[in-house]
C-alpha positions in Angstrom: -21.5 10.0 -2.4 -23.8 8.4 -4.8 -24.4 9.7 -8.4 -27.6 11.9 -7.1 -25.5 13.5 -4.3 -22.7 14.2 -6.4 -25.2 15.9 -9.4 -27.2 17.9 -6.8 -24.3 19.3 -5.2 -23.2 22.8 -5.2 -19.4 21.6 -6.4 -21.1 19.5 -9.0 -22.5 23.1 -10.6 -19.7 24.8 -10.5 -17.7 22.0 -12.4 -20.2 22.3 -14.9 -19.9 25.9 -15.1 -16.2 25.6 -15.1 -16.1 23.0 -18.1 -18.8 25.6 -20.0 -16.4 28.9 -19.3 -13.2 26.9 -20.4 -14.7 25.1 -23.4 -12.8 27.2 -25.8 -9.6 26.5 -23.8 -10.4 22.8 -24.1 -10.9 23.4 -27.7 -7.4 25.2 -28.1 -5.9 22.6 -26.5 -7.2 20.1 -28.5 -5.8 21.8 -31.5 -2.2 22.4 -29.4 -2.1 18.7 -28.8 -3.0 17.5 -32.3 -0.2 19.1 -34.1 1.9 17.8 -32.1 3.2 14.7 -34.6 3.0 11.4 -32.2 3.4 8.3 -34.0 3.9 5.2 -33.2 7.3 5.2 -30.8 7.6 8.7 -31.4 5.6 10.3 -28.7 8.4 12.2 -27.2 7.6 15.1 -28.3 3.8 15.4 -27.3 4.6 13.9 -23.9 7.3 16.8 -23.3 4.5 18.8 -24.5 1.7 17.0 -22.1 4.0 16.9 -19.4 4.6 20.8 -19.2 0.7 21.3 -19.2 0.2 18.7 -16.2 2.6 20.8 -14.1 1.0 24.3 -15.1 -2.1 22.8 -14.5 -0.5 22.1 -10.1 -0.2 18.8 -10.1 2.8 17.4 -8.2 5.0 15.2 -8.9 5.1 15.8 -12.5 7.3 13.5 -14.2 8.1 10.9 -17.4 8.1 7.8 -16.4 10.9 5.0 -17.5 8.7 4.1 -20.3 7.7 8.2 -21.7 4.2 8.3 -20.0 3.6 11.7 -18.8 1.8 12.0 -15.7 1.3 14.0 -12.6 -0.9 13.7 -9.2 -4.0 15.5 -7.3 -3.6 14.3 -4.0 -6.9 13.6 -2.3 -7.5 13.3 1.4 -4.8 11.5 2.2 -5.9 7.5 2.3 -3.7 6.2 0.5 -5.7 4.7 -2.6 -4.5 5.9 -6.2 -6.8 5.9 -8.9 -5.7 6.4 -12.4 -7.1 8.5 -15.3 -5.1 8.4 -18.6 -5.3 9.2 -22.0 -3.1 8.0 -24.9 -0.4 10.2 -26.1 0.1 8.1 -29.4 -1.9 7.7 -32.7 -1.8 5.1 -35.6 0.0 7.8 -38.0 3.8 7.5 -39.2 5.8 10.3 -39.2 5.4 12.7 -41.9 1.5 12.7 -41.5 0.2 16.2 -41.9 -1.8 16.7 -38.8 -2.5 20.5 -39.2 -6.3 21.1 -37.7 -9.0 22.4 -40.1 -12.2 23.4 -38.5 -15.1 23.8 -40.7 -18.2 25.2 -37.5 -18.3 23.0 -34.8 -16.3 19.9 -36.4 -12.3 19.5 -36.2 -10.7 17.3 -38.7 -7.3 15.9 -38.6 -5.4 12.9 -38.2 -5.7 11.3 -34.0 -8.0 14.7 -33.0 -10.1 12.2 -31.6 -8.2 9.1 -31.1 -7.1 10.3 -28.5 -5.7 13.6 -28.4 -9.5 15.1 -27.7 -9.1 13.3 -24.5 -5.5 14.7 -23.4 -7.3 18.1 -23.4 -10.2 16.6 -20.8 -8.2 15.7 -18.9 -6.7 19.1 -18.0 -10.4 20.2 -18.1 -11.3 18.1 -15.6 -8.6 19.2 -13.6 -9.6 22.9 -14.0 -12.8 22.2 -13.3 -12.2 20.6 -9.9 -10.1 23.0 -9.1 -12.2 25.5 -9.5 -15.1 23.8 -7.7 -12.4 23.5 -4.6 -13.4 19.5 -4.9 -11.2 17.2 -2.8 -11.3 13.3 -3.5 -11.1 10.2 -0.6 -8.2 8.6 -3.4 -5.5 10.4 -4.7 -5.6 10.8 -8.7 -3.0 10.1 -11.4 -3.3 11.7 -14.6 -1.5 10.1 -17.1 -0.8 10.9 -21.1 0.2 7.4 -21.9 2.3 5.4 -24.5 2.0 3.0 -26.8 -1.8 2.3 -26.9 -1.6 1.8 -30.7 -0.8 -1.1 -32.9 2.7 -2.9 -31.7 3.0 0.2 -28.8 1.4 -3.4 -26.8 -0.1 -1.0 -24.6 3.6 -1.0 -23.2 2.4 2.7 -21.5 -0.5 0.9 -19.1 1.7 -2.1 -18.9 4.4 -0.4 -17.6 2.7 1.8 -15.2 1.0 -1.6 -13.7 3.8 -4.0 -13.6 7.2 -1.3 -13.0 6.1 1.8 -12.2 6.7 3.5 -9.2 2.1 3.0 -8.1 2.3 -0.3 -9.5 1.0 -1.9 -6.1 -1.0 1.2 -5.4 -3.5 1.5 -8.4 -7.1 0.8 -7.0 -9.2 1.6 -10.3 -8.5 2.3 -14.1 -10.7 4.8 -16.4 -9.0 4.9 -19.7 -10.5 8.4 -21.5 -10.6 6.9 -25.5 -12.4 8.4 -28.1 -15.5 10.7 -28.1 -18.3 7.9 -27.6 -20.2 8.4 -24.2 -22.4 5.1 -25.1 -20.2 2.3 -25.4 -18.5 1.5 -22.1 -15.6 -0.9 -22.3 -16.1 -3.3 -19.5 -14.2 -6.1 -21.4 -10.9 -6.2 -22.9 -10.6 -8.0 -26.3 -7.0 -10.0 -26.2 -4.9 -10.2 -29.2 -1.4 -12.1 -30.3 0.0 -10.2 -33.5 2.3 -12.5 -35.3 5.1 -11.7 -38.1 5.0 -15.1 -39.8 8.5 -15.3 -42.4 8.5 -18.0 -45.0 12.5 -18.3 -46.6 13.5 -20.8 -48.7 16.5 -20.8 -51.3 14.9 -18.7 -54.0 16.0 -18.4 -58.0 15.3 -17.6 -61.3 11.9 -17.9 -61.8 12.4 -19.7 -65.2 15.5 -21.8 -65.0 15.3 -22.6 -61.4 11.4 -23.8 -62.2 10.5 -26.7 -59.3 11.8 -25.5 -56.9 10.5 -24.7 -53.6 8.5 -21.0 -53.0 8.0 -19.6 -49.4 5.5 -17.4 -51.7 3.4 -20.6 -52.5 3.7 -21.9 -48.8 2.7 -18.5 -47.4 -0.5 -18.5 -49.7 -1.1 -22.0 -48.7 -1.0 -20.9 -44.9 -3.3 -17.9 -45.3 -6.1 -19.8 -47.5 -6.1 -22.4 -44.5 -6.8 -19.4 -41.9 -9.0 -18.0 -43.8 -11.0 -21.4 -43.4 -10.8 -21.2 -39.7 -14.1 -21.4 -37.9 -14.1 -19.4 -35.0 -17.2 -18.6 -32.5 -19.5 -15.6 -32.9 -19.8 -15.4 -29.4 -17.3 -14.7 -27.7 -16.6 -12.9 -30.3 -13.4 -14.5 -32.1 -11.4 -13.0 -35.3 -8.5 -13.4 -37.5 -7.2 -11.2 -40.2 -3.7 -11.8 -42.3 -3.1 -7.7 -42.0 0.4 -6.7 -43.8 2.6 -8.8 -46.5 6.0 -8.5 -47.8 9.1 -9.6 -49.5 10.2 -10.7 -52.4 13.4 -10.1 -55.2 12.2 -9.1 -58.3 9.0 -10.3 -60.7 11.6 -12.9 -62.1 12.6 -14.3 -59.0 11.5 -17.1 -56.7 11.5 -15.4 -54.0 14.0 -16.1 -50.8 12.0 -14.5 -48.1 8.4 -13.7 -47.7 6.5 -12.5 -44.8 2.8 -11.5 -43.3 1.7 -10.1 -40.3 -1.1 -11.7 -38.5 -3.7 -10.4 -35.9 -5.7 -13.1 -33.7 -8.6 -11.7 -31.3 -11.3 -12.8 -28.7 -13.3 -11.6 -26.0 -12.0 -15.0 -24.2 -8.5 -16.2 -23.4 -9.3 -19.2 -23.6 -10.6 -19.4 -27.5 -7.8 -17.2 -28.4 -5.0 -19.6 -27.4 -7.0 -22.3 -29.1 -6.9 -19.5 -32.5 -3.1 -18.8 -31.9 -2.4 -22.9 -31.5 -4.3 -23.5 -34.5 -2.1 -20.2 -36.3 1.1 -21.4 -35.3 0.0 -25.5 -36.8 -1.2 -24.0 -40.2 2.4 -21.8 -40.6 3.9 -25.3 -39.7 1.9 -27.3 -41.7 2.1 -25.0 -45.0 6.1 -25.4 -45.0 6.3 -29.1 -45.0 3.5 -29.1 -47.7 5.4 -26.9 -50.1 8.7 -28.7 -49.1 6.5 -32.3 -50.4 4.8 -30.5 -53.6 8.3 -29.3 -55.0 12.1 -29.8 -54.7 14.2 -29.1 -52.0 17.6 -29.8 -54.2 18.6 -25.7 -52.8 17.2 -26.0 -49.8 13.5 -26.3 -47.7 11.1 -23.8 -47.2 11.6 -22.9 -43.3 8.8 -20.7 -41.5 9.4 -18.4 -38.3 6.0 -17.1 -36.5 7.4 -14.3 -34.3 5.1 -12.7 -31.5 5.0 -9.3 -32.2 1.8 -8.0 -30.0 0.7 -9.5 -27.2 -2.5 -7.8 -25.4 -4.1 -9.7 -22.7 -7.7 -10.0 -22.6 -9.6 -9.5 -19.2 -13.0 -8.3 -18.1 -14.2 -6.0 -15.3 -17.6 -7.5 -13.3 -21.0 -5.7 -14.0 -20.9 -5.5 -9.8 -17.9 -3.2 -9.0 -18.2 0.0 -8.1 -16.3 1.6 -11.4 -19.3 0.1 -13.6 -22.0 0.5 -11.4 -20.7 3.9 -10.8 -20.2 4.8 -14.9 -23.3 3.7 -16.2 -25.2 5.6 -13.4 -23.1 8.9 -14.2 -23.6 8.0 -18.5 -27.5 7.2 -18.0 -28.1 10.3 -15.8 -26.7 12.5 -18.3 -29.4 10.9 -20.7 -26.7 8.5 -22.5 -27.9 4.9 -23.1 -25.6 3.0 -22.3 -23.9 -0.5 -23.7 -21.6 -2.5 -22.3 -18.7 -3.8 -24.5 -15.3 -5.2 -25.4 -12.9 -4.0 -27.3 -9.1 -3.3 -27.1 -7.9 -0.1 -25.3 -5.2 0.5 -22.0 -7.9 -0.7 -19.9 -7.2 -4.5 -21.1 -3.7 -4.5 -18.6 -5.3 -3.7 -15.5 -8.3 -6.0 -16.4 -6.4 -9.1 -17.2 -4.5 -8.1 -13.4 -7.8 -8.1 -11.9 -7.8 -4.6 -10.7 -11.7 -3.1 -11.8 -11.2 -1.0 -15.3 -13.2 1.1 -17.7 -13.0 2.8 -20.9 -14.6 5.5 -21.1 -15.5 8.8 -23.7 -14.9 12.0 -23.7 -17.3 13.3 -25.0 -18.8 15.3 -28.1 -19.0 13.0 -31.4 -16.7 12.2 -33.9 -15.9 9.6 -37.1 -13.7 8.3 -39.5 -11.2 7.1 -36.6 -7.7 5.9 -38.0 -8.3 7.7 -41.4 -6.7 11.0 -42.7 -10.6 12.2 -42.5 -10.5 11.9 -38.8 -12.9 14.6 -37.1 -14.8 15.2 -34.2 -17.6 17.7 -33.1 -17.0 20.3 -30.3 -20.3 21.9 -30.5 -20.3 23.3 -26.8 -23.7 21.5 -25.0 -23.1 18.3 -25.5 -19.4 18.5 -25.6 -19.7 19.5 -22.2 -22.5 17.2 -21.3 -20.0 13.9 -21.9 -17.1 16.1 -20.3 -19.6 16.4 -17.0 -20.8 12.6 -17.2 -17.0 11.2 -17.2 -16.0 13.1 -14.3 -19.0 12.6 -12.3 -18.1 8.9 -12.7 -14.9 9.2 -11.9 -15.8 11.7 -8.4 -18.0 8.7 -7.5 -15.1 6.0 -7.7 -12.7 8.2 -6.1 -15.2 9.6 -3.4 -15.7 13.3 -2.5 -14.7 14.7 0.5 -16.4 16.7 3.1 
């Protein structure tokens, strides 16, 4: 069914009225799910959590994965193709982060209510709401609360589900449900390589062992050549030295020192040039420092570990899932842009298999910040609800 067929159909109405009726529901859940602590590693508890609500909600085969994704399956008509629908479980926020709720009117504020917990609780809406409507897809559906999706996570979630999971060589199309922004469609993925880079040398007083070599000077010397990198505006290409560390004591020469390093592009191909240029600065900085002072204790020695490692990938402007999206988004009076960025959406993309991020719904701000907070006022809450799962009914077909 095309996008007019599926808004002008009776089942089409009643999903609407279904995600009106249960907004407060959706709202509670929201809520639920936020206070549920899930940081980075440590989504166990939220997945239990998710996993309990995907079985009251009739899915079958309800289960956590080897990796801790939660996920269960509406069976469609019985062809065999699997598409997936997943929101991540995990937010940017240690443990001990106070994620209590505090509405103030329509707005909810708390740490991850938007990234992405706001979309965990779509995603049992839009089960309700088919259910409800007696809808019956061509493809089966998985709905998964995934792992990982945040910082070094390495989208290991998505990248399990697509390279060990038990669908791995089933999954036909990807909609990642990330954040409430119904605009922005993520048709590309952005690729990153996150590197720990650890300067160590022999260290000392930093008086009577005066001369001697510093992995704190041959660190500095590596970031102020990065930060002299040029990279491309387009594809879009960045760098940013993210996290430092080490050290004795303010009267030491320092042993060990250590930053951590995030390299992006929209295209593999300038990223590996950024990361071989990384890895030659880091290289480059020790030998310098082990020329400019003595090496009598021992030479500055550098180690550039890989500690993230997201592919990039694109999905075409001709497959179904984006022709599909942006007709569902515009006819629901969104405009829509196409973009890249970095979400669970990147694995399948770089795999070749058609993948979309898209939003819940509503409007929010102040992502990754203790400020966090999105809107649930009711109309057009629902309005972004209706628009992502129209898109997805057209990718996964309706049946008669």
């Amino acid at each position: 069914m095309s996008i007019p067929e599926i808004m002008h159909s009776p089942a089409y109405r009643r999903i609407v009225e279904t995600l009106d009726a249960e907004h407060d529901r959706t709202v509670a859940d929201i809520v639920t799910l936020t206070e549920i602590p899930a940081p980075p590693f440590n989504e166990g508890p939220k997945a239990a959590h998710y996993l309990e609500m995907l079985r009251a909600h009739g899915l079958e085969d309800v289960e956590l994965d080897g990796i801790g994704n939660a996920m269960g399956l509406r069976r469609g008509a019985g062809n065999g193709r699997l598409i997936v629908v997943a929101a991540h479980l995990d937010t940017v926020f240690p443990a001990g982060t106070n994620v209590t709720v505090r509405r103030e009117g329509t707005r909810l504020y708390a740490p991850g209510v938007g990234d992405d917990t706001r979309s965990l609780a779509v995603l049992l809406a839009y089960i309700r709401a088919l259910d409800a409507a007696g809808v019956r897809t061509n493809a089966d559906i998985l709905f998964v609360g995934d792992v990982g999706e945040e910082g070094l996570g390495d989208l290991r979630g998505i990248r399990h589900l697509f390279t060990e999971g038990k669908y791995k060589d089933r999954i036909d199309a990807f909609f990642t449900v990330d954040s409430p922004d119904m605009e922005g469609l993520v048709v590309g993925g952005v690729g990153s390589k996150r590197y720990r880079a650890t300067f160590r040398g022999p260290g000392g007083h930093s008086f009577g062992a005066f001369g001697l070599v510093s992995p704190a000077f041959a660190m500095s010397q590596a970031m102020l050549e990065l930060s002299r990198i040029s990279v491309p505006a387009k594809p879009k290409t960045t760098f940013s030295a993210s996290v430092f560390g080490g050290g004795t004591s303010v009267n030491s020469i320092p042993n060990e020192v250590w930053v951590e390093v995030d390299l992006r592009s929209e295209a593999p191909a300038e990223l590996a040039r950024l990361e071989s240029r990384f890895l030659a600065i880091v290289e480059q900085a020790a030998a310098a420092e082990n020329h400019a002072r003595s090496t009598a204790q021992g030479p500055i020695t550098v180690e550039a570990k890989l500690i993230g490692d997201r592919p990039a990938g694109s999905t075409a402007m001709d497959t179904d899932i984006v022709k599909h999206s942006t007709a569902a988004l515009k006819a629901h009076g969104f405009e829509v842009r196409h973009v890249y960025s970095s979400t669970d959406a990147n694995i399948p993309m770089s795999l070749g298999i058609p993948a979309v991020k898209i939003g819940s719904g509503g409007t929010g701000g102040r992502g990754h910040s203790l400020e966090e907070w999105i809107d649930v006022e009711k109309t057009n809450s629902v309005k972004g609800m209706a628009a992502g799962l129209t898109a997805i009914l057209a990718v996964a077909g309706v049946a008669p």
